[in-house]
N, C-alpha and C positions, 0 to 999 in steps of 0.2 A: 369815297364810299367803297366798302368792298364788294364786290357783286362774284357770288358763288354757283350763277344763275346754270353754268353748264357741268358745273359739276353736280350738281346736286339733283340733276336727272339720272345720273350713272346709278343704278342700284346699286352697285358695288362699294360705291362710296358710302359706307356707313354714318351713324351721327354721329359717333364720338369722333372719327375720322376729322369729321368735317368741323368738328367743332374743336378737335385740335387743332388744324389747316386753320380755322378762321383767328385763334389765337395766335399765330405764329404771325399772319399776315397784318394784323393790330400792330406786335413787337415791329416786322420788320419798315411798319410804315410811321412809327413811332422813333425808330432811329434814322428815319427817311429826313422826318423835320430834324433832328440834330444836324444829321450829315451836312442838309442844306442851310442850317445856319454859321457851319463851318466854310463853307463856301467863300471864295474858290479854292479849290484843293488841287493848286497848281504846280506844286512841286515836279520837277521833270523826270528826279533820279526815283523819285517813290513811285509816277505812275510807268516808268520804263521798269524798275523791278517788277512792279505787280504784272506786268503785261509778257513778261519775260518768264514768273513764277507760272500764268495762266497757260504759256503755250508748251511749258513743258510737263504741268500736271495731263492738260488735256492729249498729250503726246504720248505719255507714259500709260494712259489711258487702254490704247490701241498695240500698246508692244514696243516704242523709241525706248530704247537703252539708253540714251544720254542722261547724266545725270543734270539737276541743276546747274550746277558750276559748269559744266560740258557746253551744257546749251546756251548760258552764257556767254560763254569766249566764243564760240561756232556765231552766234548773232551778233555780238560786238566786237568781235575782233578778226572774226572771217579766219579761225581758226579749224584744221581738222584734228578729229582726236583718232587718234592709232585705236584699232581694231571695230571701229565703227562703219558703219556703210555709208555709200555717199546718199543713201533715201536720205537714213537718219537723219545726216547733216542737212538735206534738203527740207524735210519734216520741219523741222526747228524755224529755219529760216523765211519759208512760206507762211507757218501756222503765223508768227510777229508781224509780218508783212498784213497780213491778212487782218489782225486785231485793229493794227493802224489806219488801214482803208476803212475798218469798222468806226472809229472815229470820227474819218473825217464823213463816213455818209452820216452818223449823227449830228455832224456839223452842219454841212448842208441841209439837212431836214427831207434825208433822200425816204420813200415809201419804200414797203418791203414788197416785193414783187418776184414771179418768178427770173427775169433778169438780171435781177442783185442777188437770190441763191444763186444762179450759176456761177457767176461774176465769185463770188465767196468761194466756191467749188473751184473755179479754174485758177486761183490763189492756192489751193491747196494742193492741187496736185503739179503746178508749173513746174517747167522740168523734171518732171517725175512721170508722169503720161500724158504727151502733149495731148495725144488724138483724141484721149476719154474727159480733158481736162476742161470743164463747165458744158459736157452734153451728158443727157440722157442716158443709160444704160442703155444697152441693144442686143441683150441677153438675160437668161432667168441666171438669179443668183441664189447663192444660202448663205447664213449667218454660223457659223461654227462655234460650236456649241449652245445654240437655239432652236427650240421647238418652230419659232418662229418660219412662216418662209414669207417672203420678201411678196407682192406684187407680180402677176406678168409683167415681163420690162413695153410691151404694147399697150399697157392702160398707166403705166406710169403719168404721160402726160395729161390725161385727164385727170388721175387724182391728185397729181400738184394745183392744177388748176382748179381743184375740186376745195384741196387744203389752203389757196389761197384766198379765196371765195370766202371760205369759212373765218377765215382771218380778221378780211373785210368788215363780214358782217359781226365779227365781234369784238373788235377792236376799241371798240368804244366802251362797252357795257365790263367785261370781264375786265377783273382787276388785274396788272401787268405783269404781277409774277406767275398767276394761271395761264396767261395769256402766252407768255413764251415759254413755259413750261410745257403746253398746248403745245403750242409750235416746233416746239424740237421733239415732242415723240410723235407726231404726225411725220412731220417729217422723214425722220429716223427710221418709222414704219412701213412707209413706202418704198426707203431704198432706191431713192430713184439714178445713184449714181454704182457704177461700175466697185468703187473704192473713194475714203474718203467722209463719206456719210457721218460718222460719229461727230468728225472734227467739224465740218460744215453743217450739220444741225446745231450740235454745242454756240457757234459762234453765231448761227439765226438768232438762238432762245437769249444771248446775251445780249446783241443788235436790238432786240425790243425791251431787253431789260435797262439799256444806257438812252433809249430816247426815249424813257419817261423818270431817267434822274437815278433809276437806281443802280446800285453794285453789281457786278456779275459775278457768277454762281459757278464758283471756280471748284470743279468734283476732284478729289484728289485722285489720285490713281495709285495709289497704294494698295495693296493685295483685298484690306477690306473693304474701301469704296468702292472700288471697283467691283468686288462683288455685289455690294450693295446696287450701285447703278443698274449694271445688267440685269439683277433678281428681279429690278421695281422694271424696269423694259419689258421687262419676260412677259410677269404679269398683266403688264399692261395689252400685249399682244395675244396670247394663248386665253386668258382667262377675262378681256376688257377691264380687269382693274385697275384703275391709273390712281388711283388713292396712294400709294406709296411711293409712287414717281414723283408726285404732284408735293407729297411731303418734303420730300428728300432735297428735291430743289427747291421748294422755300427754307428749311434748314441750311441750304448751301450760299444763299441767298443772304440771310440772318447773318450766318459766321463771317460771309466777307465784308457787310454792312459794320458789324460790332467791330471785325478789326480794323478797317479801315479808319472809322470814329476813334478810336484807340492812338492808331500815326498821326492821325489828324491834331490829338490833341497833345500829343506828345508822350503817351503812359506807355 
């Protein structure tokens, strides 16, 4: 069933909004039932490309120069590429490491809790910042080029624990693409980390998108996703409308469901 119950308190959330949003979530739970009667989709070389395709869109997201092919060889071959920095290379290598522990807690049937974001956080920045690598900021920050400003980093830990609460209590009712869509610009909003943030919400909002079966909502990072992403964040911060965040990743949600069914069946 779809349950629209927390959107649809937002004023901002219009009706055609919502009633495009509720048509999208129909398609993508409509290609939910194919996907799973293709099942298992256990190919190894299909799901290490996609997971290799996802850590360098979400990388390219933030600023990595690496290209695909780059990021590639630097994770499977433990190569450096000339005039890159050793973040980058790190970047790459952390964000894959990071999808695959995402796996195995959906294996395990691990809950989302603040100890599994840090744990996701301190994946992302190992070796890169040991000291800030899965704690709390312990300074105010800014977002560059956002009206946005971030939390005092002193109420950080209440409002994580605030945003998991919220979780909790809706975890059951909101349908799963709201639901971590929810989850990564709450998250994202509070900033509760030094650096890091984009890529450890992105992989929250996919963590609850893979323990209830569906595709993850791979944003490209191309000049106009990427604006796209931020515009719908902005919004959603500056003015509370999350109507075009909430679109944007059901659309991204949709496109990697379609293609996936597509490898799956071999077209």
């Amino acid at each position: 069933m779809i349950c629209l119950k927390n959107t649809v308190k937002c004023p901002s959330l219009k009706t055609r909004t919502k009633v495009v949003l509720t048509d999208i979530i129909h398609e993508i739970d409509a290609l939910k039932i194919e996907l799973d009667r293709l099942r298992p989709l256990d190919s190894e070389s299909v799901c290490h490309a996609l997971d290799i395709e996802y850590t360098y869109e979400s990388n390219r997201i933030e600023g990595n120069t690496l290209t695909l092919g780059e990021t590639a060889l630097v994770i499977d071959k433990g190569m450096t590429v000339s005039g890159k920095s050793m973040r980058e290379h790190l970047e790459a290598i952390n964000h894959y490491q990071a999808v695959l522990i995402l796996k195995e807690f959906v294996r395990d049937k691990r809950p989302l809790t603040e100890g599994l974001i840090k744990q996701v956080h301190a994946l992302i920045l190992q070796s890169i910042d040991h000291k800030m690598a899965g704690v709390y900021r312990n300074q105010p920050v800014m977002i560059s080029g956002s009206l946005h400003i971030p939390p005092a980093h002193f109420v950080v830990p209440e409002l994580m624990e605030k945003c998991l609460q919220w979780y909790d209590l809706n975890k059951e009712d909101l349908h799963p693409v709201l639901l971590a869509a929810e989850m990564h610009e709450r998250v994202v909003s509070i900033h509760p980390f030094v650096d890091g943030n984009g890529r450890t919400s992105r992989l929250i909002m996919n963590l609850i998108l893979m323990q209830h079966g569906y595709y993850i909502a791979n944003i490209s990072g191309d000049m106009e996703n990427r604006r796209d992403y931020y515009n719908a964040l902005e919004l959603c911060n500056t003015v509370g409308d999350k109507s075009s965040f909430l679109l944007l990743i059901a659309s991204h949600v949709k496109k990697g469901m379609t293609r996936l069914i597509k490898i799956a069946q071999g077209t």
